[in-house]
N, C-alpha and C positions, 0 to 999 in steps of 0.2 A: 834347541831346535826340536828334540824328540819331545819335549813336553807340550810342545806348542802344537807338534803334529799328531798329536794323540788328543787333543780338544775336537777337532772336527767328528772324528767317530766316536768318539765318548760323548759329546755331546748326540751323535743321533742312536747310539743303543741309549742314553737315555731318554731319548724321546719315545723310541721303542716301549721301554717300560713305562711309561707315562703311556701309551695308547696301551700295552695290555692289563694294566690298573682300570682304568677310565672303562675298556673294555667285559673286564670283569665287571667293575662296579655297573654299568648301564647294561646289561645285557637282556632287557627287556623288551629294548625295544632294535628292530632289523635293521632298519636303515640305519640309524646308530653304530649298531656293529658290524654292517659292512661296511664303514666310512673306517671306524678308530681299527677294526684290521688288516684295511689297506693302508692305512696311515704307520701300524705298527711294521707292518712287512714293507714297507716303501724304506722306510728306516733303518731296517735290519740290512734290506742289501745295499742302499748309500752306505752306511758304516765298512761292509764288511768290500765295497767296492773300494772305496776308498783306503783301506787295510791294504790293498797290492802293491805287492814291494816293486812299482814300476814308477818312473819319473815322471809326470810331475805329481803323479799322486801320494798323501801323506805317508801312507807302507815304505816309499822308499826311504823318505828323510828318520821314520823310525827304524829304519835296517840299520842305517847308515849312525844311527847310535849305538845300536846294540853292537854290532861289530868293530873289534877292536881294530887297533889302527887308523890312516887314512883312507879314505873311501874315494879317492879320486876318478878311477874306474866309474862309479855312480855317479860319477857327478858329471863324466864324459856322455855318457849314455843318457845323460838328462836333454839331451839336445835333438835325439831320436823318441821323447818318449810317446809325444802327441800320434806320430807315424805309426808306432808300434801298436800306442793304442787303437789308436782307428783303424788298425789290419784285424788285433784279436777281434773288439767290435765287429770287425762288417763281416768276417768268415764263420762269426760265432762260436769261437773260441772263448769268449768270454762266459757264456751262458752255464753250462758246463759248471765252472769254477766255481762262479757265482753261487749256483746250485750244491753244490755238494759242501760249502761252507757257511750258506745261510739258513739252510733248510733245519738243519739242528737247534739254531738258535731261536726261529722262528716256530720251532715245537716247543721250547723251552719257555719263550715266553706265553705261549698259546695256552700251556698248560698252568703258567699262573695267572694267567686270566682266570679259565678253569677254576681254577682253586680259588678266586676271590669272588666268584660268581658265588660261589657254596657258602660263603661265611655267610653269618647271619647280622645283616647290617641294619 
């Protein structure tokens, strides 16, 4: 179950990387690179939204592998989780979070854009 819920944001940080490749590489042209760097950053925070260890999103069924035992508790609070989310969502408790764990990732890849702009292709 944890490997299958580690495909959804592993699949979008690698999209991520495919937009800031693509982004490096074309960086000639503007409209180009403001499409593949909303595309890289749209990615980054699906993935890392996705990442929250809240029910029904992936983060909880990978908690619920790493921690040993059973996880019944998780699995109880699976039935509050759409409520829960759509309170962080609407008081903007989500924003926040979002922010201070995608914004590093979104430097990181920015900067190998960076870097693939420079090589000599």
């Amino acid at each position: 179950m944890m490997l299958v819920s580690l495909a959804g944001p592993g699949a979008n940080f690698l999209l991520a990387v495919v937009g800031a490749v693509l982004l490096g590489i074309f960086h000639a042209s503007a409209d180009l690179q403001y499409i593949l760097y909303y595309f890289m950053v749209l990615n980054v925070w699906l993935a890392v939204f996705n990442l929250l260890p809240l029910p029904p999103l992936d983060g909880s069924k990978i908690l619920a592998g790493i921690l040993p035992g059973r996880q019944e508790w998780l699995y109880q609070l699976e039935r509050y989780g759409f409520p829960i989310l759509f309170l962080l969502i609407f008081f903007g408790f989500l924003t926040p979070i979002l922010t201070f764990f995608a914004s590093p990732i979104i430097e990181l890849f920015a900067v190998l854009a960076g870097f693939i702009a420079r090589l000599p292709l």
